[in-house]
C-alpha positions in Angstrom: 0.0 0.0 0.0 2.5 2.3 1.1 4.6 1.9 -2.3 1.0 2.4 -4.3 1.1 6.0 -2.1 4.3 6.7 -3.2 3.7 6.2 -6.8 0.4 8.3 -7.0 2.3 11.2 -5.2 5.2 10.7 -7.2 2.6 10.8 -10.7 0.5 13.6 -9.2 3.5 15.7 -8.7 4.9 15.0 -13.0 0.9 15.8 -14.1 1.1 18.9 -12.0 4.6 20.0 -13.4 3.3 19.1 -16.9 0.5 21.2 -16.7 1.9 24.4 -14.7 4.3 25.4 -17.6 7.3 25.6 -16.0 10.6 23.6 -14.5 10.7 21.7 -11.7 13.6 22.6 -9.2 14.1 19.0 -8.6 14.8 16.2 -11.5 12.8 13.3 -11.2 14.5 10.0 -11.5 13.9 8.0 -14.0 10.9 5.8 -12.7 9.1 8.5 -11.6 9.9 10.2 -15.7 8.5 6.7 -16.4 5.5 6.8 -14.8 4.8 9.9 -15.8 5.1 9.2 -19.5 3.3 6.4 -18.9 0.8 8.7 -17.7 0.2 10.6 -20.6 1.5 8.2 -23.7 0.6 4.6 -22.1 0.6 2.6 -25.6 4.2 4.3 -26.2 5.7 3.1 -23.3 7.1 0.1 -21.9 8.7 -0.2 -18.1 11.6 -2.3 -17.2 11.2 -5.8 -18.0 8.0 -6.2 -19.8 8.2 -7.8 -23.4 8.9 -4.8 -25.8 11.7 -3.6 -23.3 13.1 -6.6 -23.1 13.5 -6.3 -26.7 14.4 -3.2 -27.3 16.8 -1.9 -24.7 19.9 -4.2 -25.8 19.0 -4.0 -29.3 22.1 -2.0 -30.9 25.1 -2.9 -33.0 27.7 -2.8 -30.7 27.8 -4.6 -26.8 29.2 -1.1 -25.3 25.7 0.0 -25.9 23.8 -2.2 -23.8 23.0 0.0 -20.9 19.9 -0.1 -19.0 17.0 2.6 -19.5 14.2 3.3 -16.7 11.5 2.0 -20.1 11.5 2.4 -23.6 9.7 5.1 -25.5 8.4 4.2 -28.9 6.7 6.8 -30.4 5.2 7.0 -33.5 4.4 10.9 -34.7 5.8 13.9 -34.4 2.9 14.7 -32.1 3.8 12.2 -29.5 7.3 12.8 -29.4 6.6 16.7 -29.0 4.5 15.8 -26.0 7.2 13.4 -24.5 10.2 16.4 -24.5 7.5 18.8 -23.4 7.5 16.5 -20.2 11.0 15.7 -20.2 11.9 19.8 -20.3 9.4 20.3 -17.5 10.4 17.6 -15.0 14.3 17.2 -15.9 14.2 14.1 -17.2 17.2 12.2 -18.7 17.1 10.7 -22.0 18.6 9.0 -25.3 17.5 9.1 -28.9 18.0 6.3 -31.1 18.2 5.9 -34.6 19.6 3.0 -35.3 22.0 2.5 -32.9 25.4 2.1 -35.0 27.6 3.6 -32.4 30.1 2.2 -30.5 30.2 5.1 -27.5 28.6 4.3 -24.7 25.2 6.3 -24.4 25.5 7.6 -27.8 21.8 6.2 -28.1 21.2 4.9 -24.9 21.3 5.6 -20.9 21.3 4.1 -17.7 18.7 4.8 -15.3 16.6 7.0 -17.9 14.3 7.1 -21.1 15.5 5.5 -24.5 13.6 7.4 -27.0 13.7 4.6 -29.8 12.2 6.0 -33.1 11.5 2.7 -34.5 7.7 3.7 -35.4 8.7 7.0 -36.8 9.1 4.6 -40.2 7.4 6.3 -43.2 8.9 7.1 -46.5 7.2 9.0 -48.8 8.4 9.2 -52.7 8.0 13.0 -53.8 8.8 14.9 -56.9 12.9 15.2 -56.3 12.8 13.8 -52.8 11.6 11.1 -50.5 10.4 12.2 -47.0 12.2 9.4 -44.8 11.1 8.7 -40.8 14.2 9.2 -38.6 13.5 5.1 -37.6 14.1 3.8 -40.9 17.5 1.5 -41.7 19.1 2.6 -45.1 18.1 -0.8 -46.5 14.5 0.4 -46.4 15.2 3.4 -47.7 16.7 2.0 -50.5 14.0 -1.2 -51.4 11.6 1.8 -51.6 13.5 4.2 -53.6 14.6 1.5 -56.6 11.4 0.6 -58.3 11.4 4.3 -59.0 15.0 4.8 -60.1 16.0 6.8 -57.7 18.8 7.4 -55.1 19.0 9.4 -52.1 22.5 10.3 -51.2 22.8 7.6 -47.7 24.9 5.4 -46.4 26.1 2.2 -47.7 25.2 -0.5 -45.4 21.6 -1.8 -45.5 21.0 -2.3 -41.4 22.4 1.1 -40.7 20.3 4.1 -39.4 20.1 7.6 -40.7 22.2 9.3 -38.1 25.0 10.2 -40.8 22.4 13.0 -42.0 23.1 15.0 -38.8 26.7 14.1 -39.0 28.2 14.0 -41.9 27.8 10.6 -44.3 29.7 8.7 -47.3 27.3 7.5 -50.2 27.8 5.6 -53.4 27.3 9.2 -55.1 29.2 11.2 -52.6 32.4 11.9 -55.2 29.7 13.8 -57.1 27.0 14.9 -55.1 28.3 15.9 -51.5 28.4 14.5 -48.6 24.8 13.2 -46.8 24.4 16.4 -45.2 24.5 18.7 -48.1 21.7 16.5 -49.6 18.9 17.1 -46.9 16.9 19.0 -47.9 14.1 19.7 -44.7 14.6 18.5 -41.4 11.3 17.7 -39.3 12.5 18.3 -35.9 11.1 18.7 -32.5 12.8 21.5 -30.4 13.2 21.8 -26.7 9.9 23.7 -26.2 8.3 21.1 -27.7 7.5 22.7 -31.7 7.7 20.7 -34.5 9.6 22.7 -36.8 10.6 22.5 -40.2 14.2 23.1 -41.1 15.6 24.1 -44.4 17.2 26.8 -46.9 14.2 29.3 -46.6 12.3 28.2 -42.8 15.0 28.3 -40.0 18.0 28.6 -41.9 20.0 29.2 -39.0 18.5 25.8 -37.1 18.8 24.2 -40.8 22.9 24.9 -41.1 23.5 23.6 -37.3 21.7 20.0 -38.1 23.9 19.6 -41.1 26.7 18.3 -38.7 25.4 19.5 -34.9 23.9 15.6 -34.1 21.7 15.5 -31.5 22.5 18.9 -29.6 19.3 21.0 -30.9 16.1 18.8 -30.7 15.0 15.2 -31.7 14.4 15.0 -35.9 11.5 12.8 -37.2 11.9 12.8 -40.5 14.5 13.9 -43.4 13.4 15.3 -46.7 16.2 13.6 -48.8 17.2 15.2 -52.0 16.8 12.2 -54.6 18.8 11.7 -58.4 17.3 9.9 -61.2 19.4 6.7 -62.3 18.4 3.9 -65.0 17.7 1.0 -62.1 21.4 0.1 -62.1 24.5 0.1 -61.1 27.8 -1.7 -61.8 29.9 -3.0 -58.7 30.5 -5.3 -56.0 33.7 -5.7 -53.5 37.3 -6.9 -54.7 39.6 -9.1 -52.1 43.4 -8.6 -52.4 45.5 -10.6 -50.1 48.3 -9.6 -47.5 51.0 -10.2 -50.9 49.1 -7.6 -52.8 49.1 -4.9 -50.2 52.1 -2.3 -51.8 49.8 -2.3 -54.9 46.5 -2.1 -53.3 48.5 1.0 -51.6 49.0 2.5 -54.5 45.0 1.6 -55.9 44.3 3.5 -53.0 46.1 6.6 -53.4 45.0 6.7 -57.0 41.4 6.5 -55.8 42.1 9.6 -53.5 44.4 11.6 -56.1 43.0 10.9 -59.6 40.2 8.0 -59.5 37.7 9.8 -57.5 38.8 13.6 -58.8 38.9 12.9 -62.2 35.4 10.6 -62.3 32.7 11.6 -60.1 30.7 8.1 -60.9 33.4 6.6 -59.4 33.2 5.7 -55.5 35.6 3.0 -54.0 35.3 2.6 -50.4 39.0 1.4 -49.1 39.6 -1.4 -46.6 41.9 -3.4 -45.0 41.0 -6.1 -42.8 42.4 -8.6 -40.0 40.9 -11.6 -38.6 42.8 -12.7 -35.2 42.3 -16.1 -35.3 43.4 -17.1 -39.1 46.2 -14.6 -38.6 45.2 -13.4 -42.0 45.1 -10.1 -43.0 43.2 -8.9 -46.7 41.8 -5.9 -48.4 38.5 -5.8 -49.8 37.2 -3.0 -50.9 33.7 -1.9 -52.3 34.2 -0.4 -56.0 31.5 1.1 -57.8 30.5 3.0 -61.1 27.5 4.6 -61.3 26.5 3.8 -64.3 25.0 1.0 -66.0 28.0 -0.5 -67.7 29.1 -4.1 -67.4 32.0 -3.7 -66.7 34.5 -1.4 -65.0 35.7 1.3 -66.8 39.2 2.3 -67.6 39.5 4.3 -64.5 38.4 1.9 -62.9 40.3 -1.1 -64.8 43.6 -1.3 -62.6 41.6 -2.4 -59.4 41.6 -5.8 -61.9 45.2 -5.6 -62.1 46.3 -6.4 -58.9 46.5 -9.9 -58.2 43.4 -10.9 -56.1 41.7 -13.5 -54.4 37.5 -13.3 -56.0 35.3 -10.3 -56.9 31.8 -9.8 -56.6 31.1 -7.3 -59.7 27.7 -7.1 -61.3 25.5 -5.2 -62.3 23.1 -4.5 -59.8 20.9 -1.8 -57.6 21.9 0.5 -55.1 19.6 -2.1 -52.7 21.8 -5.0 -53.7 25.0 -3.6 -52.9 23.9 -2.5 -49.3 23.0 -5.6 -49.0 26.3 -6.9 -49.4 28.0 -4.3 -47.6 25.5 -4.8 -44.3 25.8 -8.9 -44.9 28.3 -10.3 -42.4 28.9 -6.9 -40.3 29.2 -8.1 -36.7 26.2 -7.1 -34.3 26.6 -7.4 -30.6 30.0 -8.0 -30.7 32.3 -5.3 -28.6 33.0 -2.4 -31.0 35.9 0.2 -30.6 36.4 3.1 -33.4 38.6 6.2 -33.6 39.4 8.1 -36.6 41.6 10.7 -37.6 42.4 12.6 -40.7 45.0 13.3 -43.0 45.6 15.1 -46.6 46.2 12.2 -48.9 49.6 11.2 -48.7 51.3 7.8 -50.5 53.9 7.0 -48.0 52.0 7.7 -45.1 48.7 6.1 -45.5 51.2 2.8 -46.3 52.7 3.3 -43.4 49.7 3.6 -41.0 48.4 0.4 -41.8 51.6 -1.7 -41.8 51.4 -0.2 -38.2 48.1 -1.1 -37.4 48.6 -4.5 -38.4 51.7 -4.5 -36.9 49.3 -3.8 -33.6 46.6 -5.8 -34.7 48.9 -9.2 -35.1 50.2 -9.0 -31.3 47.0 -9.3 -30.5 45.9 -12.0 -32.3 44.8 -14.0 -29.1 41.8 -11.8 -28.0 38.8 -13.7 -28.4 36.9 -12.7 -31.8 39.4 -10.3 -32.6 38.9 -8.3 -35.9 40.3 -5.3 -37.1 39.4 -2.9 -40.1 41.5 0.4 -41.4 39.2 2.3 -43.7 40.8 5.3 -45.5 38.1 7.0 -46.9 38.2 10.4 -48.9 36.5 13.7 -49.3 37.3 15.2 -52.1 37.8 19.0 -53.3 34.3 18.3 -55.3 32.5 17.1 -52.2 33.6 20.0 -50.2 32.6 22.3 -52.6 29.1 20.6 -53.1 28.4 21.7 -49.7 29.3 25.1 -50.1 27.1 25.3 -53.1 24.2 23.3 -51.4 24.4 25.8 -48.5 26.8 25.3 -46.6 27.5 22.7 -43.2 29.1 23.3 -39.9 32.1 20.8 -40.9 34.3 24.0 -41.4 36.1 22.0 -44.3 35.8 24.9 -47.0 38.4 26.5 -45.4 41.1 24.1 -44.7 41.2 21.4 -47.8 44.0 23.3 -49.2 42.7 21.9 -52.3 43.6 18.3 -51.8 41.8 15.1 -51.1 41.3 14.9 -46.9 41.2 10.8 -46.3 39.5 10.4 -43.1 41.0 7.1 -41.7 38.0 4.6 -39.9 40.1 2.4 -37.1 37.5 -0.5 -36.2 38.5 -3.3 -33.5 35.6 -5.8 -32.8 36.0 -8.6 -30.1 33.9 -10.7 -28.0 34.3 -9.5 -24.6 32.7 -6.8 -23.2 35.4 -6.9 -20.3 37.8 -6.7 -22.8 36.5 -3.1 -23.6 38.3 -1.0 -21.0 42.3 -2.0 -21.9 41.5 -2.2 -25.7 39.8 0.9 -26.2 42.5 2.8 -24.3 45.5 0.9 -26.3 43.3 1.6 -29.7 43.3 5.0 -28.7 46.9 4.9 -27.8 47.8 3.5 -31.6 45.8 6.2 -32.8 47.7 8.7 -31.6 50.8 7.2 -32.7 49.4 7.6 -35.9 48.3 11.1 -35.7 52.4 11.9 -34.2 53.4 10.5 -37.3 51.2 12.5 -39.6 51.7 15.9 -37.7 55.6 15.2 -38.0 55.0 14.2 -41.9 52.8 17.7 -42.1 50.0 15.9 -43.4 47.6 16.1 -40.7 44.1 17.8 -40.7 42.4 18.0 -37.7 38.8 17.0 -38.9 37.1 14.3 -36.8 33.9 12.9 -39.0 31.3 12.5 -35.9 29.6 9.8 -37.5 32.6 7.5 -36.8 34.0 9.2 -34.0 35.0 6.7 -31.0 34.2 7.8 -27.5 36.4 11.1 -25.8 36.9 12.1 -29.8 36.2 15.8 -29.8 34.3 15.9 -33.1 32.3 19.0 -33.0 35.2 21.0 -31.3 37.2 19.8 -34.7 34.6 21.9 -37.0 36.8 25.2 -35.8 36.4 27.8 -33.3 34.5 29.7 -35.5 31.6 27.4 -36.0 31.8 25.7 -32.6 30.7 29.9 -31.4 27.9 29.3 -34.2 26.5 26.2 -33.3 26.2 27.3 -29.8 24.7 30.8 -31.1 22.3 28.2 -32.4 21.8 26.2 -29.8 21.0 29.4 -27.7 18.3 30.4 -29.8 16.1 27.2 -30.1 17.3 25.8 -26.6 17.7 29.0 -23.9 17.9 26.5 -21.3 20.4 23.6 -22.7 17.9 21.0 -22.5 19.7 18.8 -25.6 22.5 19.5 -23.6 21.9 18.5 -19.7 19.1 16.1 -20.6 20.3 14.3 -23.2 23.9 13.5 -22.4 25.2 11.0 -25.0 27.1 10.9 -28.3 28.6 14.0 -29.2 28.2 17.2 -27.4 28.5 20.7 -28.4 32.1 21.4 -26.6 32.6 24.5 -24.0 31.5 27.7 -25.4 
């Protein structure tokens, strides 16, 4: 009886905070912002341990993820999810937002002790004339089996199970060499602010709000839906991955820095994203990159041609639609295992990008014995083209414009994957370690650039702090506007924050 009391009192005190207008002095914990939401959203919300938790709150690509929420919120409008951060700014509660959960930081989309916002439900996509409006819950698979019987592409990721996050941080796409990067191709955000308003983002309505998403992530309200730019193409594509082994590597170097200096510059079908890979217990080490024409050839073009001349192990070239290759690309991509990243960047240099991988693997090969160890370098460019795309496309709070010197940037993805979450604490911290070896190397070379990609940033990489002073004082300017009283900021602590003003 006396725990019923409590509960009442507890939900009589959220209802009359919701309805007075203004902030509690005190933050409720997270059962009470449970009950509460409960309160006003009951088909939206599940509490700790009943069946659509259960399911929900470990669901995520990466073990450093699994953290344990108060309940789950699953809303499906705008509406309802308006209503929820109404109540969460009035009563102080703590909560995550989660796309699709492709983050290795812990409570990057998800949080002990309070609310995981999951946007599951929020799932719609609508073809339009030169766009497809696209729910924030979608994966990019569905995106793209809805998009091909009309031949037409959105600029997204590559990898089929993958959420949109990468349109509020940055994003690679099979068109990116010619079109931009993911954010220059958004062309309305739906998002709810702190206030609660549904707003609609873009050139003309909230430019200001509109700029800031194009790289801010989650730091000025929760976005619902993306209007995404689409191109026409003829249904399909020619491509597929290419497998060199370990005796290839000093050409595949080369194939890389061709890709980065001519390839990708000269050819803006082209898109090759570079990899090398290392499984622990073969001891083998490969490189099998993804190389695509956008085009509907059948077979590689002449640009394209010397990734044939290397000696390599099998191919899986065809042509094919964008569906079908990120398919391929999401097919086999551990889930659940423990997941360590960092990235740094570089201007695209031949004997240094060699160099950084003989290192890794170096690294990579003395730890061989770690249960399910698996490594991955991916060296992936942004090109003078792309940058200038999102200049002409408005603009994004990257702050690239004004540092590419006019060469290739090659942003380089380190990924360790292992079985055991114990295993997380000494690995991340000698990954990290290796990766600032690297970065010592490059700044002695002179080829480093300072640009951290959020959308594979590991955890401690300041990403947004890397966009430059200048637009670090804008985002906040921003932020100040739509969000007087830092509610993205104190009450939704994960992923990557706006750093000290």
């Amino acid at each position: 009886m006396r725990a019923t009391t409590v509960s009442i009192v507890a939900l009589t005190g959220a209802f009359a905070a919701l309805t007075s207008g203004s902030t509690t002095g005190r933050p409720l914990n997270g059962v009470q912002c449970c009950r509460a939401l409960k309160g006003i959203l009951p088909d939206d919300t599940s509490l700790h341990n009943t069946t659509v938790y259960n399911a929900e709150y470990h669901d995520y690509w990466s073990s450093t993820e699994n953290l344990n929420p108060a309940c789950v919120f699953l809303p499906d409008t705008s509406d309802k999810v308006s209503r929820a951060v109404r109540l969460f700014t009035r009563l102080n509660c703590q909560w995550a937002i989660r796309g699709g959960g492709h983050s290795p930081i812990p409570g990057a989309a998800n949080i002990d002790g309070g609310i995981l916002m999951g946007t599951d439900k929020l799932n719609a996509i609508d073809i339009k004339d030169g766009y497809v409006r696209v729910g924030a819950g979608n994966r990019l698979g569905a995106v793209y089996t809805a998009t091909d019987p009309h031949n037409v592409v959105p600029i997204i990721g590559r990898y089929e199970d993958v959420g949109l996050g990468l349109a509020v941080g940055a994003g690679f796409s099979f068109l990116c060499n010619r079109e931009g990067l993911t954010i220059d191709n958004v062309l309305n955000y739906e998002v709810v602010i702190a206030n609660g308003t549904v707003v609609n983002a873009n050139s003309t309505s909230h430019p200001d709000l509109f700029w800031a998403l194009k790289g801010g992530n989650n730091n000025f309200g929760v976005v619902t839906h993306f209007h995404l730019k689409t191109f026409p193409y003829n249904g399909t594509v020619y491509g597929g991955n290419i497998a060199h082994p370990e005796s290839s590597f000093d050409q595949v170097a080369e194939l890389f820095y061709d890709y980065y200096t001519y390839q990708a510059i000269n050819d803006t079908l082209t898109h090759v994203m570079p990899s090398y890979e290392y499984i622990g217990a073969t001891d083998v080490a490969s490189a099998v990159s993804l190389v695509v024409y956008n085009a509907p050839v059948d077979e590689l073009p002449p640009i394209l041609q010397p990734w044939l001349e290397v000696p390599y192990d099998s191919d899986t070239f065809s042509r094919r639609t964008y569906g079908s290759l990120a398919k391929e690309e999401g097919s086999g991509v551990f889930d659940g295992s423990s997941v360590d990243q960092r990235l740094f960047s570089v201007f695209a240099d031949r004997e240094f990008l060699k160099e950084a991988w003989d290192i890794q693997l170096k690294w990579l090969r003395a730890r061989k014995d770690v249960p399910g160890l698996f490594g991955v370098q991916v060296p992936m460019p942004i090109t003078p083209n792309q940058i200038a795309q999102g200049v002409a496309k408005g603009g994004n709070a990257l702050g690239l414009e004004s540092t590419n010197e006019g060469k290739s940037i090659v942003v380089i993805l380190m990924l360790l994957s292992f079985n055991n979450l114990s295993d997380v604490p000494r690995l991340r911290a000698e990954h990290n370690a290796l990766m600032e070896q690297l970065v010592d190397l490059a700044k002695k070379r002179g080829v480093y650039h300072p640009y951290i990609m959020l959308t594979y940033s590991g955890a401690g990489q300041p990403a947004i702090a890397s966009y430059g002073a200048d637009n670090v004082a804008r985002l906040w300017k921003v932020a100040k506007a739509y969000d007087p009283t830092g509610v993205f900021q104190r009450l939704v602590p994960g992923g990557q924050k706006l750093p000290p003003a």
